[in-house]
C-alpha positions in Angstrom: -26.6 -30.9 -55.7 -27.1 -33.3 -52.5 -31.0 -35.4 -53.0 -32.5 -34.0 -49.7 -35.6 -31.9 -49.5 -35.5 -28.9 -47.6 -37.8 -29.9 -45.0 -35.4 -33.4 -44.3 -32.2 -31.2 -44.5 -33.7 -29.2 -41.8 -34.7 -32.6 -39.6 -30.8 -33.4 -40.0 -29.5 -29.9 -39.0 -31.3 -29.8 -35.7 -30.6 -33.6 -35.0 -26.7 -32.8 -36.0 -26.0 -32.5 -31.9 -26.2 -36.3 -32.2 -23.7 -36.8 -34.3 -20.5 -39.1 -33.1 -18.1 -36.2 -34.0 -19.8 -33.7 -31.8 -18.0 -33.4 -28.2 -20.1 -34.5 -25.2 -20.1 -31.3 -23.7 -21.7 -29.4 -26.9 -24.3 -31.7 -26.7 -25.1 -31.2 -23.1 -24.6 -27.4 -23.6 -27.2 -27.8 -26.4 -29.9 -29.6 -24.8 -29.3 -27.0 -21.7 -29.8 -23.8 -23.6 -32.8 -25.3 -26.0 -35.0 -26.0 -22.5 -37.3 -22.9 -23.0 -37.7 -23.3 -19.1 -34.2 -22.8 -18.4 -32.9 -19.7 -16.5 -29.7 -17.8 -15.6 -29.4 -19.4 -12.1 -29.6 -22.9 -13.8 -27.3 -22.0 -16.4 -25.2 -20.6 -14.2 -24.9 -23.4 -12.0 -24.4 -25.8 -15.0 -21.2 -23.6 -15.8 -19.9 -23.8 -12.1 -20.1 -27.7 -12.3 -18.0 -28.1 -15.1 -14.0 -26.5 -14.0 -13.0 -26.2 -17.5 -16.1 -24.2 -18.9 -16.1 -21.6 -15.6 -12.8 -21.1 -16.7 -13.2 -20.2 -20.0 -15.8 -17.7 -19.2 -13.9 -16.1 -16.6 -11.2 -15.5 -18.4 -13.4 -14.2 -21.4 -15.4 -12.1 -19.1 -12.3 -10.8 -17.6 -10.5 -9.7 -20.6 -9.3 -6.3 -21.1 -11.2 -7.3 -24.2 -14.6 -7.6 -23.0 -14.9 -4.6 -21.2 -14.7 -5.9 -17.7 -10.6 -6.5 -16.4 -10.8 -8.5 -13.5 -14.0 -7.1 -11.8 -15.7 -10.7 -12.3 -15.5 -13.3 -9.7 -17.5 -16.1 -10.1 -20.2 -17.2 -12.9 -23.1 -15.8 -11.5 -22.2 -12.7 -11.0 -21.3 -12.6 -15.3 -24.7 -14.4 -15.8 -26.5 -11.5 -14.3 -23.8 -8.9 -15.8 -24.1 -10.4 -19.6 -27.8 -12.0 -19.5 -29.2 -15.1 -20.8 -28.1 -14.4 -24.7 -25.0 -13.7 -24.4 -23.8 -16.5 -21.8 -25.7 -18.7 -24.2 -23.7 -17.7 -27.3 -20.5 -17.8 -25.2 -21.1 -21.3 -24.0 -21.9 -22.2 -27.6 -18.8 -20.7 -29.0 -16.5 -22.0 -26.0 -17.8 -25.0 -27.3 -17.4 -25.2 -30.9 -14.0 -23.8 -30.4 -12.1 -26.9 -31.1 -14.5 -28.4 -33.8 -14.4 -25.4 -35.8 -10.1 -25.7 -36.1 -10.5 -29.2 -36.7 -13.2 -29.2 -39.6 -11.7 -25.5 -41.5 -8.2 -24.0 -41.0 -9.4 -20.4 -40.2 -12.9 -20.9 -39.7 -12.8 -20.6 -36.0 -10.5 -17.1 -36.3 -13.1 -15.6 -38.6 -15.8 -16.3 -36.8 -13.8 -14.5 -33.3 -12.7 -11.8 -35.8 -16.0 -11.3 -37.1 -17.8 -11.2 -33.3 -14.7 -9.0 -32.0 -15.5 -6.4 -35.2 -19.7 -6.7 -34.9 -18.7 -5.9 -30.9 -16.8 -2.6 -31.5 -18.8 -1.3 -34.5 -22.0 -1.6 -32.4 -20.5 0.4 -29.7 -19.3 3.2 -31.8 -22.9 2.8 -33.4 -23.9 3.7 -29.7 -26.5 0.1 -29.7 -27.4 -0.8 -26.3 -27.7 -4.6 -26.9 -23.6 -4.8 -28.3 -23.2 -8.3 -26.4 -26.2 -9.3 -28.3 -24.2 -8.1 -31.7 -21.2 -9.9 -30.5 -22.8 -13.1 -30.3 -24.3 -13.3 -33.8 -20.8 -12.1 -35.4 -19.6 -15.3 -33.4 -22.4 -17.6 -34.5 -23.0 -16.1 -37.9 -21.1 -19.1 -39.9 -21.7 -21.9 -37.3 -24.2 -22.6 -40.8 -21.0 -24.1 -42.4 -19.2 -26.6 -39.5 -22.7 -28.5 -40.0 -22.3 -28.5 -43.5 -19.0 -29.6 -42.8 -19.8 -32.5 -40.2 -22.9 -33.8 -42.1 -21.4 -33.7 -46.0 -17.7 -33.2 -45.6 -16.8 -34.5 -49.0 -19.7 -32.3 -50.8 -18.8 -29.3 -49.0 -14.8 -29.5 -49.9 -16.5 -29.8 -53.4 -18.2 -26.8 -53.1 -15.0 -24.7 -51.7 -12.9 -26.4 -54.5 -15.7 -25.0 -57.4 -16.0 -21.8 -55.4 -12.5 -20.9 -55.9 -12.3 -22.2 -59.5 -15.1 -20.5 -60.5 -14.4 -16.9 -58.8 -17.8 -17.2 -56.5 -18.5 -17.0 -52.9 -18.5 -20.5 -50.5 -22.0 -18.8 -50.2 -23.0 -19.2 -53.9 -21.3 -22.2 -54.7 -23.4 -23.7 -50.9 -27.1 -22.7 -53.0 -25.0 -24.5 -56.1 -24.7 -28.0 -53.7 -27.0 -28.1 -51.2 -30.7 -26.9 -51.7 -29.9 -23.5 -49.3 -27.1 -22.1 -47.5 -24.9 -21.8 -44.3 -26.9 -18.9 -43.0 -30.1 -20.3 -43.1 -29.0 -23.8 -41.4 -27.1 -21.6 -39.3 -30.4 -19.2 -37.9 -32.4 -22.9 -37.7 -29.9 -23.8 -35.1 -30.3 -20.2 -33.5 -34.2 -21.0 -33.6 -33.3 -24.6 -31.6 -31.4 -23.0 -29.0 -33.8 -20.2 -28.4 -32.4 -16.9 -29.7 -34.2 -14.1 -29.8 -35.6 -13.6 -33.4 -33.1 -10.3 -34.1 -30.3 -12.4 -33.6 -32.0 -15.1 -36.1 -32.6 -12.4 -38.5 -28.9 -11.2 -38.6 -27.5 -14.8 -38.9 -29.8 -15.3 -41.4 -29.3 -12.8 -43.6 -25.8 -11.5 -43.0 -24.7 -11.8 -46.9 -28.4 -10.0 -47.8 -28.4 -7.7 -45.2 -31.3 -5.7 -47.4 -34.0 -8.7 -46.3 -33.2 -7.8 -42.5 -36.6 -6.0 -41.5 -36.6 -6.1 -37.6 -32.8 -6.0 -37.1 -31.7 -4.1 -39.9 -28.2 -2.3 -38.4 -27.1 -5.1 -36.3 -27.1 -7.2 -40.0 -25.3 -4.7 -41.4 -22.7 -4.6 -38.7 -22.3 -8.4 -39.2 -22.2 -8.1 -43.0 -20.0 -5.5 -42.9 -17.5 -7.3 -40.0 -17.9 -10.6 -42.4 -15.9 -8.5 -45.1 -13.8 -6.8 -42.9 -11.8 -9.9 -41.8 -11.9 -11.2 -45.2 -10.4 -7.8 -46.6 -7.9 -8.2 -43.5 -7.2 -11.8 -44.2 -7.7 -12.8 -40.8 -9.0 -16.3 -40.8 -10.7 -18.3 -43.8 -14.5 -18.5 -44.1 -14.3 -20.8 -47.2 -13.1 -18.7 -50.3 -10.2 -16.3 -50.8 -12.3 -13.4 -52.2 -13.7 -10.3 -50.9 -17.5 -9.3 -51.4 -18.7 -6.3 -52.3 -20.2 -4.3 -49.1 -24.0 -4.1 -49.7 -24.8 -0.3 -50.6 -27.9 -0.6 -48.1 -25.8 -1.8 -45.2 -23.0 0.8 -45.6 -24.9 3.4 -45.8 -27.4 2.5 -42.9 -24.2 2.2 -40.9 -22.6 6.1 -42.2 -19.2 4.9 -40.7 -16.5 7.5 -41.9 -13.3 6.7 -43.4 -11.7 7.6 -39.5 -13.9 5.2 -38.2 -13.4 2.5 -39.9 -9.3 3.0 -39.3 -9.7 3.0 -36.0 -12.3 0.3 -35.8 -9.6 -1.9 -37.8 -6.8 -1.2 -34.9 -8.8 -2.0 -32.1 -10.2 -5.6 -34.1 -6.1 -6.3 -34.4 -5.5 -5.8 -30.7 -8.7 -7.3 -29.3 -7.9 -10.8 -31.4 -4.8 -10.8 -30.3 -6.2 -11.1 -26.6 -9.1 -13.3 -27.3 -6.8 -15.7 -29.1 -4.8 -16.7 -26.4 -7.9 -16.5 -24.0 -9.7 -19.1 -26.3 -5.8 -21.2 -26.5 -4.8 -21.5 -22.7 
């Protein structure tokens, strides 16, 4: 296990934007979303001043995908459409794009996999707040690229031991390190200004039974984490497949139909996001 206390693990984490190996534009994107001040107009005019980022989120916003083919023009109009959390969470993930292929092989597809399933389970769930869904499923392991940039060599140990050992990266983490990719991963929600539910649900997306004040949108993240696994769609740090917490499953009552069905639509949707997040 690393020497670090909590409390000086935590100091690092939320200074980790500092790092060398962090792109310039991640850290301007940080410092822009953690200004509690900030609002959609000024986010939306830091997009439009960067070609490459108004791009990206066109192109997201105008997938067949996301719900909206082709019906958004310019970045303020899918500011006002997708509100202040969701833009957030899409700038963060446009973002980390590129670090999270270069730090895991499959991290970054897991994590799109993940937000693409937490997306279509909370629709067929009927929850209002979906986008808000989406972007914790995208976020939920951004817990383990700062494990990765700040002890590269202690967190390859911890894969290697997790698959000789038969655990989770998620058990073998708590072996290392004196907590986990989840919670370093809701201290950087906290940073950036969140709300609390989508803390909670990055948080506790492998104990989805701790999840008090957003108790189904964990369990759709929970359950979307073991989907891809199960699928084998992208790596999240171990071959193996969790068991689906009893509490979550049932919460969510998804029939054997809707899970089939929830499965074919992930398929296609990846297939669209990838090559939006690649050109």
């Amino acid at each position: 296990m690393i020497n670090i206390s909590i409390r000086d693990l935590r100091r690092r984490v939320e200074g980790i934007i500092g790092l060398p190996t962090i792109p310039s534009t991640l850290r301007q994107i940080s410092r822009v979303i953690g200004d509690p001040s900030i609002s959609l107009k000024e986010i939306g005019e830091f997009i439009s001043n960067d070609p490459a980022l108004t791009s990206k989120v066109l192109k997201i916003v105008n997938s067949a995908a996301y719900g909206f083919p082709g019906r958004i023009s310019s970045v303020s109009h899918a500011t006002v459409l997708l509100g202040l959390n969701v833009i957030k969470g899409l700038l963060i993930g446009v973002s980390v794009f590129e670090l999270m292929q270069n730090t895991m092989c499959g991290l970054w597809e897991h994590s799109l996999g993940c937000a693409v399933a937490s997306r279509l389970i909370a629709k067929k769930k009927g929850l209002e707040g979906y986008e808000d869904v989406y972007v914790a499923g995208l976020l939920h392991d951004i817990g383990k690229l700062v494990l990765i940039l700040e002890f590269p060599k202690e967190y390859e140990q911890a894969m290697e031991e997790a698959e000789i050992k038969g655990i989770t990266i998620f058990e073998a983490e708590e072996e290392h390190f004196v907590t986990n990719h989840a919670v370093i991963g809701s201290w950087l929600a906290e940073k950036w200004l969140f709300p609390y539910n989508m803390i909670e649900v990055i948080r506790y997306h492998h104990k989805p039974y701790l999840s008090k004040s957003a108790s189904i949108e964990t369990a759709i993240v929970h359950l979307s984490d073991i989907l891809l696994r199960a699928e084998g769609l992208g790596f999240a740090g171990d071959p193996f497949v969790p068991v689906v917490s009893p509490v979550a499953f049932e919460a969510l009552h998804l029939s054997k139909m809707d899970l089939r069905e929830i499965l074919e639509e992930m398929r296609d949707s990846m297939e669209i996001k990838e090559e939006l997040f690649l050109s």
